[in-house]
Structure formats: C-alpha cells, structure tokens
C-alpha positions in Angstrom: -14.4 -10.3 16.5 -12.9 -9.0 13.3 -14.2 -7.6 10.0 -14.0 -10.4 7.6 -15.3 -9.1 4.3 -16.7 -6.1 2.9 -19.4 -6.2 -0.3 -19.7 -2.5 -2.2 -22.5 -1.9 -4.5 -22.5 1.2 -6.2 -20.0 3.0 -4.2 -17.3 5.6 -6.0 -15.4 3.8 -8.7 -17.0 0.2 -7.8 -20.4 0.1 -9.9 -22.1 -1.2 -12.6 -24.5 0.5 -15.4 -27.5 -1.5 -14.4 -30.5 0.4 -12.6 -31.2 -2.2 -10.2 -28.7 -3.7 -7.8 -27.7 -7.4 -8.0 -27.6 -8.5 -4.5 -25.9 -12.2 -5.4 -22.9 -10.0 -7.0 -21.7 -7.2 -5.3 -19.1 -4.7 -7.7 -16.6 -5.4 -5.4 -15.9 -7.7 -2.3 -12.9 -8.1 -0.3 -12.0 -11.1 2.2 -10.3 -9.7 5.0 -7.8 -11.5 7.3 -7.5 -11.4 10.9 -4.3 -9.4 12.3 -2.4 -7.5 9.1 -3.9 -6.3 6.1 -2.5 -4.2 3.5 -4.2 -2.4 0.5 -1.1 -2.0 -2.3 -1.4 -0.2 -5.6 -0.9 2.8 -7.9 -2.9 6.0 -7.5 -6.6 6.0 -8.0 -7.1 2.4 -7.4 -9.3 2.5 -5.4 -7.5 1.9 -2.1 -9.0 5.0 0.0 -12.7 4.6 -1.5 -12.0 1.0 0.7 -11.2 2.6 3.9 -13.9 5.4 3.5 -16.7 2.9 3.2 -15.4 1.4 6.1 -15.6 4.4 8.1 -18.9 5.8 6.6 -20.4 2.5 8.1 -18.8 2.3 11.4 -18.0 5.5 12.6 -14.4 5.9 14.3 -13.4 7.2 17.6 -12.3 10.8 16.3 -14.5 13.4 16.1 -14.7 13.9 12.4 -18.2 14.6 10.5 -18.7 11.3 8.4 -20.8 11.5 5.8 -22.5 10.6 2.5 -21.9 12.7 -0.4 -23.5 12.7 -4.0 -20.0 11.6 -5.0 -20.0 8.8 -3.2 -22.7 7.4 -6.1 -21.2 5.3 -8.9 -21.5 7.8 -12.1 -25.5 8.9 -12.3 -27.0 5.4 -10.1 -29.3 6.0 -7.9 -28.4 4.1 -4.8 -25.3 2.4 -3.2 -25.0 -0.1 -1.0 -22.3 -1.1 1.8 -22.3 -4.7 3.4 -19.6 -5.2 6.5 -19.5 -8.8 7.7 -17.9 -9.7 11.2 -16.9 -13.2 12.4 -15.3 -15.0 15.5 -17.6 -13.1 18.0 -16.8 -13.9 21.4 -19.7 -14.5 24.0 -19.8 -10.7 25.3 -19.4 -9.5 21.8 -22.1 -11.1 20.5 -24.5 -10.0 23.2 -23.8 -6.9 22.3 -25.8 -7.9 18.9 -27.8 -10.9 20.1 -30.9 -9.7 18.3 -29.3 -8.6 15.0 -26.6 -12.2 14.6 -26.5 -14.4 11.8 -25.8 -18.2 11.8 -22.8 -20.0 9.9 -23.4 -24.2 9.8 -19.8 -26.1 9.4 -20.7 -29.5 9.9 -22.2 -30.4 12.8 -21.6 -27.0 14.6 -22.8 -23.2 13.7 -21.1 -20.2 14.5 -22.7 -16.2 14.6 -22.0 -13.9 12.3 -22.9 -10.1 12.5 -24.1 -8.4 8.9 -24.1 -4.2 9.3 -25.1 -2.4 6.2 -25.8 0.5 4.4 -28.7 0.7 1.5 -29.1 4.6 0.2 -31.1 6.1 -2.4 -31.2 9.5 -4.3 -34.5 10.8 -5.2 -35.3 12.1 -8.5 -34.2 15.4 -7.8 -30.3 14.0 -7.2 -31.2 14.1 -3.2 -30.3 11.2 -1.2 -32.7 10.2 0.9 -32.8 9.5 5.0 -31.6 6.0 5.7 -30.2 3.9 8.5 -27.7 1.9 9.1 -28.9 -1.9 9.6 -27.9 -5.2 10.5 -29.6 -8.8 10.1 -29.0 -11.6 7.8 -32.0 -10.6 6.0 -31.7 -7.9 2.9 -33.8 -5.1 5.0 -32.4 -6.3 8.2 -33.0 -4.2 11.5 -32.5 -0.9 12.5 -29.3 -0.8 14.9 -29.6 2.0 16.6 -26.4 4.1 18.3 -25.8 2.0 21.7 -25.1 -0.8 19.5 -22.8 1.2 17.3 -20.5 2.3 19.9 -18.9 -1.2 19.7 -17.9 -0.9 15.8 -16.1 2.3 16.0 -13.3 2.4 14.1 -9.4 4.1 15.4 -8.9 6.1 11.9 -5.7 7.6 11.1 -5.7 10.2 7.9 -3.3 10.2 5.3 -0.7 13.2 5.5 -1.7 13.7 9.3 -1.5 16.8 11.2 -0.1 14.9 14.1 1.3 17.8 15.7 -1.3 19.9 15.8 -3.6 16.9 17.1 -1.3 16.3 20.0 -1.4 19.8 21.4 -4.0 21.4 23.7 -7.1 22.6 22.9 -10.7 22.2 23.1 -12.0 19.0 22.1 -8.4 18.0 21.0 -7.7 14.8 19.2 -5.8 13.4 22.7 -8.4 14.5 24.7 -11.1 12.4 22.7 -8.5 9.4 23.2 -8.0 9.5 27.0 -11.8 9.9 27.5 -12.8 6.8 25.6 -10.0 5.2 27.7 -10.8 2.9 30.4 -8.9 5.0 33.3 -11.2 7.5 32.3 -14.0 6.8 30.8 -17.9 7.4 33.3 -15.2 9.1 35.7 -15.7 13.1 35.5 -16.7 14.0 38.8 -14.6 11.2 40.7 -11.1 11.1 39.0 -8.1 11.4 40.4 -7.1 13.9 38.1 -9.7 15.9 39.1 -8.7 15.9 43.0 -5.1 16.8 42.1 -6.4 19.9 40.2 -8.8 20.9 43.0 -5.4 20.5 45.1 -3.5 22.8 42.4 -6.8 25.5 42.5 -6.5 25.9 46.4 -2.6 26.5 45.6 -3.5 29.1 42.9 -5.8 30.5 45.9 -2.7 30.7 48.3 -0.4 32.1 46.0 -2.4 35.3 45.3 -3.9 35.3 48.8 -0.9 34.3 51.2 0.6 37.8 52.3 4.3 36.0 52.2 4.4 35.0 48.5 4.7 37.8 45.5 1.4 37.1 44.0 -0.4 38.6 46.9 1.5 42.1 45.5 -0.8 41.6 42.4 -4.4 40.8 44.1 -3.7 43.9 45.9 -3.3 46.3 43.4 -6.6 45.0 41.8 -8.8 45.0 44.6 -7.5 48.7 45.6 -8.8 49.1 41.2 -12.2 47.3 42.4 -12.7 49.2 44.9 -12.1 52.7 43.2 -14.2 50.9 40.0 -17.0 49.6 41.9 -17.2 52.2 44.6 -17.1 49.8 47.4 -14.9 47.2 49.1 -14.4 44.2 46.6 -12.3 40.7 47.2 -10.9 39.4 43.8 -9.8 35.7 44.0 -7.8 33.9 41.2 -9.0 30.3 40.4 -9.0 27.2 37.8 -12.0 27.2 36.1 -13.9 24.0 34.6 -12.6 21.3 37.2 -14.0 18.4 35.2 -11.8 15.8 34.2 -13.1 16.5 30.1 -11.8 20.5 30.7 -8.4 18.7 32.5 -7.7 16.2 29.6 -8.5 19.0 27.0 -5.2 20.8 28.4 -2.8 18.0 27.9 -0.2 17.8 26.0 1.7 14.6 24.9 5.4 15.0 24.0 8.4 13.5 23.9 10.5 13.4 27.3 13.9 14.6 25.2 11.6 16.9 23.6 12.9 15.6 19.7 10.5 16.4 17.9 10.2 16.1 14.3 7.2 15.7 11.7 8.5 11.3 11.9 8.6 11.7 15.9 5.2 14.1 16.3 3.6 11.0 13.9 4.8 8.1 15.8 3.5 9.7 18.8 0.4 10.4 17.0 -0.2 6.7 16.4 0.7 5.2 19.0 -2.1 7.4 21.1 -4.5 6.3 18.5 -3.9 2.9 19.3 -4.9 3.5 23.0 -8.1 3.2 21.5 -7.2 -0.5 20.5 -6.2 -1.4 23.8 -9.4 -0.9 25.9 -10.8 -3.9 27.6 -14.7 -3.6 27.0 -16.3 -6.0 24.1 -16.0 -3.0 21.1 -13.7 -4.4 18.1 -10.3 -3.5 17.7 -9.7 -2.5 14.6 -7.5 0.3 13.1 -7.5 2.0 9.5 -4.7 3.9 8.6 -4.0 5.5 5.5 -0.2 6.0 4.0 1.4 4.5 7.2 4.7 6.1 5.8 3.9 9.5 5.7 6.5 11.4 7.0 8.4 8.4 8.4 11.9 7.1 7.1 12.1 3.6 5.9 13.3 2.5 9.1 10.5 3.9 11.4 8.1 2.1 8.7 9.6 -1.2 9.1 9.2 -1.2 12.9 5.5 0.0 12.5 4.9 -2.9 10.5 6.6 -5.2 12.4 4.4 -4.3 15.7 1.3 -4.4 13.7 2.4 -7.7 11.7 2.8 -9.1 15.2 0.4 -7.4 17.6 -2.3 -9.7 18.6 -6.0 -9.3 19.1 -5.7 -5.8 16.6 -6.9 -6.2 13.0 -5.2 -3.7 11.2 -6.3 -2.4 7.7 -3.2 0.0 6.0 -3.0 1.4 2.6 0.4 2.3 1.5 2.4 3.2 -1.6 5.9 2.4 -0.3 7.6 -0.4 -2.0 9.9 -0.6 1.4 6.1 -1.4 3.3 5.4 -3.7 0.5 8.5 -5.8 0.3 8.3 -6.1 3.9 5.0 -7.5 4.5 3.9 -11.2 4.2 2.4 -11.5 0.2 -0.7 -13.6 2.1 -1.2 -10.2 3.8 -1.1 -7.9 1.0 -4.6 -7.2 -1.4 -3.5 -5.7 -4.3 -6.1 -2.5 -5.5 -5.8 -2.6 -9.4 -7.9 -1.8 -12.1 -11.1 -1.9 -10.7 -10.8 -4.5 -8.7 -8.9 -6.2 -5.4 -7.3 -9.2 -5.3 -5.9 -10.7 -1.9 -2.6 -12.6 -1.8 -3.4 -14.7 0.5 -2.5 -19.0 -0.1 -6.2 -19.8 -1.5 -6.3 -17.1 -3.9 -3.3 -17.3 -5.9 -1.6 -19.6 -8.1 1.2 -20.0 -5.6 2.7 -22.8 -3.5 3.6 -23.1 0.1 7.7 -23.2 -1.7 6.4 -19.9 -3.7 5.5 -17.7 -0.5 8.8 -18.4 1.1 11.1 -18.0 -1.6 9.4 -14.7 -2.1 9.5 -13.5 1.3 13.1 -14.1 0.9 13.8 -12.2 -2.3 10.7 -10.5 -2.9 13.0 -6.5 -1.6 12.2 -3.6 -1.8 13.7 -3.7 -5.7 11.2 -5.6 -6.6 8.1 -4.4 -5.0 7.1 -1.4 -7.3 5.5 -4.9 -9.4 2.6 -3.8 -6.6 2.6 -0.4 -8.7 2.7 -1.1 -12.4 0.4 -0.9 -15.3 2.1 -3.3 -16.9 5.4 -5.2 -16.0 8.2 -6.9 -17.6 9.9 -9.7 -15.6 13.6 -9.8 -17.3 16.4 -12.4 -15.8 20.0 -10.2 -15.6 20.9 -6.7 -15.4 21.8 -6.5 -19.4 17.9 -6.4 -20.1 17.0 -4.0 -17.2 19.2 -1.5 -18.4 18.4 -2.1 -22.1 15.6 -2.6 -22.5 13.9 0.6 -20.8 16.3 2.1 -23.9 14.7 0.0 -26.8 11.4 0.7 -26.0 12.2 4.6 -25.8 13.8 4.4 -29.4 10.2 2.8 -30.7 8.4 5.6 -28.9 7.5 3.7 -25.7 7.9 6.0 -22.3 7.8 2.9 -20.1 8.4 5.3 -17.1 5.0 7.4 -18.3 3.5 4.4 -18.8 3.7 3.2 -15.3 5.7 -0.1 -16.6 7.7 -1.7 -14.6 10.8 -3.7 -15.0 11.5 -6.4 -12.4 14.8 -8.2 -12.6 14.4 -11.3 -10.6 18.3 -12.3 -11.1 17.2 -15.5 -11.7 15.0 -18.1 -14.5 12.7 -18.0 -10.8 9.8 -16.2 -13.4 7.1 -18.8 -12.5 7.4 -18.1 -8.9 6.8 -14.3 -9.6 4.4 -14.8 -12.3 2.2 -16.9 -10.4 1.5 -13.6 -7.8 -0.4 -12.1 -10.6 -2.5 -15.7 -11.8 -5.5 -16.4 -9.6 -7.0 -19.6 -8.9 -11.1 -18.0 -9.9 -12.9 -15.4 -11.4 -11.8 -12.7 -11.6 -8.3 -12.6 -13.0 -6.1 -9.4 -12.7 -5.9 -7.4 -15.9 -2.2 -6.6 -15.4 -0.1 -7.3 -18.9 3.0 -9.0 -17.6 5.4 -10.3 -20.2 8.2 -12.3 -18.9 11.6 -12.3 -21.3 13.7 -15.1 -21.2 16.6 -16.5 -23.5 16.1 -19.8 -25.3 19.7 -21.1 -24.1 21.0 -23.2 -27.0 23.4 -22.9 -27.9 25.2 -22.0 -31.5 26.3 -25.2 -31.8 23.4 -27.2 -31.4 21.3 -25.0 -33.1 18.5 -26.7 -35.1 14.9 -25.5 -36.0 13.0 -28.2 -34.5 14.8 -28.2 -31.2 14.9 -24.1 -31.0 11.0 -24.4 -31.8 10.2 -27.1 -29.1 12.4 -24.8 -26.1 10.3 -21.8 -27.1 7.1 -24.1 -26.7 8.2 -25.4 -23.6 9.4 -22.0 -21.9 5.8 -20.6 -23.1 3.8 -23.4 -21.8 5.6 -23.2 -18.5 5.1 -19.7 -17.8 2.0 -18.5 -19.7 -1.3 -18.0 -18.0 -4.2 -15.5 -17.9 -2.2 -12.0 -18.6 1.2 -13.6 -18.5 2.7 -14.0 -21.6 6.3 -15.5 -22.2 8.5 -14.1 -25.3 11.8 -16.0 -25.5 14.9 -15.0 -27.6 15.2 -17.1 -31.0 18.5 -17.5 -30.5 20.8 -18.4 -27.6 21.0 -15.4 -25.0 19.7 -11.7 -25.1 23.4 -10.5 -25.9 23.9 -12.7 -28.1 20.6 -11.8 -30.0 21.8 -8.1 -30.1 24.9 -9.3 -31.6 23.2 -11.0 -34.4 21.4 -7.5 -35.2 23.1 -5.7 -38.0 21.4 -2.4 -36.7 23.0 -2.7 -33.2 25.8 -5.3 -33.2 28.5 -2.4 -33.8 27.4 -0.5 -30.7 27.7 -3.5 -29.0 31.2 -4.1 -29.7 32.2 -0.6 -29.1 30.5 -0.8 -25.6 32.5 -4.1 -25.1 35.4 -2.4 -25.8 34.8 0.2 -23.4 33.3 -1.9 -20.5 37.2 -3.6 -21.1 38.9 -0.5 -20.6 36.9 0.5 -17.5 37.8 -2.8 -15.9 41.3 -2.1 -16.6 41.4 1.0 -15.4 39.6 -0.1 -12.2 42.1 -2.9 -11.5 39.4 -5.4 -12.0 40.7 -6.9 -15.4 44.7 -6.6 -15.6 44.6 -8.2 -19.5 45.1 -5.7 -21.9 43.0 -3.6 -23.7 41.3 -5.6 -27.5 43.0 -4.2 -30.3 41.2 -6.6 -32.8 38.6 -4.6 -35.5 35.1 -5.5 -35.5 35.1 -8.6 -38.2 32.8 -7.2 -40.6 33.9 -10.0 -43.0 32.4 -12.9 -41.2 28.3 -13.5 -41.2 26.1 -12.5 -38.5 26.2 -15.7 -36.5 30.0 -15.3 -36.3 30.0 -11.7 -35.4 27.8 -12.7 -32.6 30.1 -15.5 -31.2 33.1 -13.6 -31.4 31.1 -10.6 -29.0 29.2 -13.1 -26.7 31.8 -15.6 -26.4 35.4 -14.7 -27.5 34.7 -11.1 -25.2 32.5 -11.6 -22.9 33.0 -15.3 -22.2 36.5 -16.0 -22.7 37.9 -12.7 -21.6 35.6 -12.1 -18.1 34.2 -8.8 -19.1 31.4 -7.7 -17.2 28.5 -8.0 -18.7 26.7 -5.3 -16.7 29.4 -2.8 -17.8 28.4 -3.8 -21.2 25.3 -3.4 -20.8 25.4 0.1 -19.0 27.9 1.5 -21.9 25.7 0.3 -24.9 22.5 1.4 -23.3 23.9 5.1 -22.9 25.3 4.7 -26.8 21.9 3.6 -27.8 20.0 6.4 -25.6 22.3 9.0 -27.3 22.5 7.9 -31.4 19.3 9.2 -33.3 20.2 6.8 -36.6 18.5 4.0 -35.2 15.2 4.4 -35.7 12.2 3.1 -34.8 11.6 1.0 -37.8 15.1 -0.2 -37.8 14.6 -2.0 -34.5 10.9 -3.4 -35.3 12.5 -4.7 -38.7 15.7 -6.7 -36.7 14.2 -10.5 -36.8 16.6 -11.0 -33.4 15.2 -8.7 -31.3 11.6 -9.2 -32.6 10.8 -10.9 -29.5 11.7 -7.7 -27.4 9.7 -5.2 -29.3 7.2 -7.6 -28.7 7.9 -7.8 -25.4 7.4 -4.3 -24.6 4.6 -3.5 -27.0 2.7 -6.7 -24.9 3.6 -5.1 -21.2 2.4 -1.3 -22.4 -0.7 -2.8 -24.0 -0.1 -2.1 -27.4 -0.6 -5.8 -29.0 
C-alpha cells in the first residue's frame, strides 16, 4: 500500500481565482512512485506546502499539533480541498478500509483503491468551519473516524531537526513515542520485561538504603532520626522508583552512540534512523516517511549513504524534499519531481520527452556540477568551458546579474544538448515554464563558408533542439572563439588573453614553445584577425583554450570601455546577448 497521487485544491500557493472548486481539475496533482521520491527545486516552490498537506491529512507518528490555519487558504478562497489516493492494498490492508475502498477495472480484473480527503470551508466571518476527514470514491464520501486513521500515519522528520534534543530523556520524548508504537512494546505496560527488570532495580534501590552493610543505609538513618524529631514519633523512610510502567521507563531512555561521537551529522543520523523504526513495524499501517531537507546538517558523504538505503530499501515509500545538488545528481531522474513555478512535474519515463538511452546517459553524467539545472529560473546549456566562464561576464557588462537572477549555466562538455534539453520538455499539458536557451556553434568552417549552407546548419541545429521553452541560438560563424574574434569591440582582449594563457603554459612547463612575439595584425579584415587567433594560436600552437578563456573573462570583468551598447551592437556575438536576455526572460 503506497500513496500514489495527491490532488490539492485551494491549498497555500496551489489555487485558482474562481469561487467554486473544479473537482475534474485539481490546482495541482502529483503521481507518486512506489519506493524513492524526491521533491527538487528553488526556494518557495512549493516543495514543503506538498509535505504539509500530506501530514495535515494523515497524521504522523510524532506528537506534533497538526493543524489547519487561515493560511493554509489560497489568497481570500473560501475552501480548500486535499485528495490522497492509495493503491496496491494488500488483503489485511484493505480490511482495514473495507467499507470506504474504491474499484479500479484493467481489463478483465479490478483492483481497490482507498480515496482519504479533506474538504474545508471558511465562514463569512474568515472562520473555518468543523470538518472531517473522509474517504469514499464518492465527492462527500464517509466519515473515517480515528481507528481507521491509525493505519495512515505518517513517520515525519522536520527540516533543521533538533535531533539532539529529541533523543534525550524526558517526558513524552520523541524516542519514547517511537519505542511505544513499536511492536516489542506496543499493548505491553503492565507485562514487559522492562518493566520486571526495573521492579528488580526498585527492590535494589530498597536494599541499598536499607541493608545495614552498604553506605546508603548511613543516609536513611540520618533522615529517619529528622522524621522522628519532625513528626514527633517513630517514622520509616524508604527510597524507591516511582512510575514502574513501561511508558514512565521508555520516557528515561536515552539513545546514543556506543563511542559516544556525537556531533549535530551523528545526533541526526541517529535521529533518523529511530524514526524509521516506525517503518519497520509488522501490523497492516503504511510505511511511508516524509522528510524535509534530508541533508541538514549531514556532509555530502552521509547524504549519499542515506539515499542509497532509501533508493534501495524495500517495502518504504519515501517522500524527501532537498536542495542539495549532491542529493540531486545522485538520485535516479525517474525518481526526482521537480517543484517549479507553480507547478510539479515528475521525471519519471512517461512524463518526459526522454528515451530509455536519455536516462542512462544522464545518470552517468548528470554530477553534482550539473544538478543546480534542478534550481534555476532560467538556464543556459553551453558546450565547453570558454562559454561558462564568459559568458556569466557578458551578461554582467549588459546589466544581467545571472547569479541574482537564479540563472544557471550548465556546461554539458559535450553537443549532448538534446539529451538535457529533453528533461525540461514534457510529453502533455502542462509544460514547465523554465526559459532554457541552449548555445551552440554553427561549425563551419571559414573556408566553406557560404550563406545558404550557414543558414540551413542554423535551421537544422534549431529544429533539433527547440521545443516548448527551449530555444536554440547558434553562432553565425564557425565556433564561439572564433565569433569573439570577429568582434572589433573584443577581438583585442582576446589576443592579449591568448598571449597570456601562452605564457602561463610556459611557465608551467605545459607548453615549452616560446612565448608569440607577433603584433595583433590590425591590417588584415576581421575574418583574418579571427583565423589567425582561433587557428594560427589556439589551433596550431596547442594553447589551452580554457586558460584563454579564464584570462579574457577577468580582462573583460575588469575594463569599463566596453559598454553595454557596444556588445548588443557586435553582429557576432548577437546570438549571445540573445542568448542570455532569452534565459533571464527579457525577450
């Protein structure tokens, strides 16, 4: 039994401005999968108001007070609605529910379904008004009332956990509440054999103060000869454990670390795994865990292993949200649902654009370098290190923060753009909003250079990799350098970062050929000056291009005569401007 979709209506930043709720379209729905699932995005997308609604209907194992706020409402509405489907009941699960099940026909055979939901109204007054939570396949539904809820509680951990404060003892203590819902202990307070070992421990107490031949006896003397004198009489004190019931004995546990290593990533792991206790018990409740910002306070390391177990642990949906590009470059794509803009969108193989050949290269180069594309507002997908490093330095010179803007820049080190592209193309309604522009270089060459043949590459780069928000803008001439080098505005920086990326090399022992004593050619045309810096330096003398690149991005950074108009004038880099202006959603 697992929790296979969730319908919201009305709930936080997931509404509509209609008054009356469209049951056939709910503002958001999300198709779970069995096992791993992980909710990836930037801030404020709505990845927490997706766990909350979980919890609000289903309760979880901790003792936290759960519930409805005002907030909760979608701007002024007047009522929300929350809709949790579960599916693959087994035979004691679904007698747990056998007068609130659904049916699902495939074919020949049907299979039950349970439907749990929440439908709450506000008064006119702002209140909001009494209401149950329901099941059925109906709209109304039936009243389910608490015995019944008990099996759809929920193992909730909080984001920026107080894990070791939870683990300590004290009343009603977090570990407590875990070891009593656990089968060893559960319906056993009077009867444990925790409980007989603490009677044993009492009489022991007893002894010690009691037995003339042990130095606690020195004690209860001296206070009975006080009694006596106090109460005026003979009086027998006796030292004891008080509470002998196995909640009182659980309640003064404390769960540590046998080395006693203990640090906020140690106190946390120890933390979760007790939580998952709760996953582990054998009557017919589900086992599912929500857990916000697995990689709070844990190094990427720890985080790895946790997703690992979870990725692999059977029988245990699991339901994360995370920021970590580490988390999100480890995970399947099919198991990631990326929160963006309103909306989710699963990754799984029937809801993306991408192949079987797709999801395996990208789980093989897909790192951690290129997971903040989970993040962004808007994303440029660039093929070498040259345009990572320069371009993040053009856009600032036309007065584009691309950092402030939440744009990312995503070198895939390869022409492998339609395999990332197609993450963010979707095969229905509705499509992610993400701009993504994708900058390639035409690759002709000088030589071969010819209007109808530079035209019909451009076409057939942009009708290869455009789609819904991706957009393709490829260089008019052969490669990004060399476009640079055609620029009167920057072709002189280039050189002179050349020239310097040749004398690092030299110094460095990577390139023993001497330093280039030639002067910039100012006396040949444009298309010449760029040959002789793309081909006769980079090309024919083995400079490295990334060098280059790092040198004439720091010139360019630093030299406040280019200006903005200067750039946005340059016909060869026309296609970058463009570029970024597309990605930070300014054309």
């Amino acid at each position: 039994m697992y929790l296979s979709k969730l319908k919201l209506w009305n709930f936080r930043k997931f509404g509509s401005d209609t008054d009356e709720l469209n049951l056939e379209i709910p503002d958001l729905e999300i198709d779970f999968k069995e096992g791993l699932n992980v909710l990836i995005g930037e801030n404020d997308s709505g990845k927490t108001a997706i766990i909350d609604s979980i919890k609000i209907i289903l309760n979880t194992h901790s003792s936290e007070w759960i519930r409805l706020e005002r907030e909760d409402f979608y701007k002024t509405s007047k009522r929300l609605r929350i809709e949790c489907y579960f599916e693959d009941l087994l035979e004691n699960e679904a007698s747990n529910f056998t007068e609130w099940l659904g049916l699902t026909q495939d074919g020949d055979k049907s299979f039950p379904y349970l439907k749990i939901f929440l439908d709450v109204k506000k008064d006119i007054n702002d209140r909001i008004l009494s209401f149950d939570v329901r099941a059925g396949a109906s709209e109304d539904g039936y009243r389910l009332p608490a015995e019944a809820r008990e099996y759809l509680k929920t193992t909730y951990l909080k984001p920026l956990r107080d894990a070791k404060n939870e683990l300590i003892p004290k009343r009603n203590s977090r570990l407590s509440q875990i070891l009593q819902g656990h089968e060893v202990f559960k319906g056993k307070d009077e009867e444990h054999e925790l409980v007989d070992i603490f009677k044993k421990f009492s009489h022991e107490i007893k002894d010690y103060f009691r037995n003339n031949d042990k130095e606690g006896s020195k004690v209860k003397k001296s206070l009975d000869i006080f009694l006596e004198e106090l109460f005026g009489d003979k009086r027998d004190s006796e030292f004891n454990i008080t509470d002998q019931k196995l909640r009182n004995i659980l309640e003064i546990l404390e769960l540590t670390l046998e080395d006693g290593k203990l640090g906020l990533g140690s106190h946390n792991l120890l933390f979760i795994a007790s939580e998952l206790l709760n996953l582990e018990r054998k009557d017919s409740s589900i086992k599912l865990a929500l857990i916000e910002e697995l990689e709070a306070h844990l190094h990427p390391q720890a985080q790895l292993r946790a997703i690992e177990y979870m990725r692999d642990k059977k029988g245990i949906q699991f339901i994360l949200t995370t920021h970590s590009p580490n988390i999100g470059s480890k995970v399947k794509l099919e198991n990631l649902i990326i929160c963006e803009d309103n909306g989710v969108f699963a990754m799984g193989k029937n809801n993306t654009k991408l192949g079987e050949l797709d999801y395996r290269f990208l789980e093989r180069f897909l790192d951690v370098t290129k997971a903040n594309l989970f993040f962004a507002k808007g994303l440029i997908l660039v093929e070498g290190w040259s345009e990572e490093m320069i371009i993040p330095v053009l856009a600032e010179r036309i007065g584009i923060d691309l950092t402030k803007k939440g744009i990312s820049i995503v070198n895939v080190a390869s022409i492998a753009f339609l395999r990332y592209s197609r993450i963010f193309q979707r095969n229905q309604m509705p499509i992610m909003s993400l701009p993504v522009s994708i900058v390639t270089d035409v690759d002709i060459k000088p030589e071969q250079e010819e209007e109808a043949i530079l035209s019909a590459a451009i076409i057939k780069k942009e009708n290869k990799f455009n789609g819904q928000t991706i957009k393709t803008f490829v260089s008019p001439h052969w490669t990004f350098e060399y476009c640079l080098g055609l620029s009167p505005v920057l072709a002189p920086y280039l050189f002179k970062s050349v020239k310097l990326a040749l004398d690092d090399m030299r110094v460095d022992g990577t390139n023993n050929r001497a330093a280039i004593t030639r002067s910039f050619p100012t006396d040949l045309n444009r298309e010449d000056v760029a040959r002789f810096i793309y081909k006769a330096l980079i090309i024919d003398k083995e400079i490295s291009k990334v060098i280059i690149a790092q040198h004439f991005a720091e010139i360019l950074k630093e030299n406040e005569l280019i200006s903005k108009e200067a750039l946005e004038a340059e016909d060869s880099i026309k296609y970058i401007i463009e570029a970024i202006k597309y990605a930070a959603g300014e054309n």
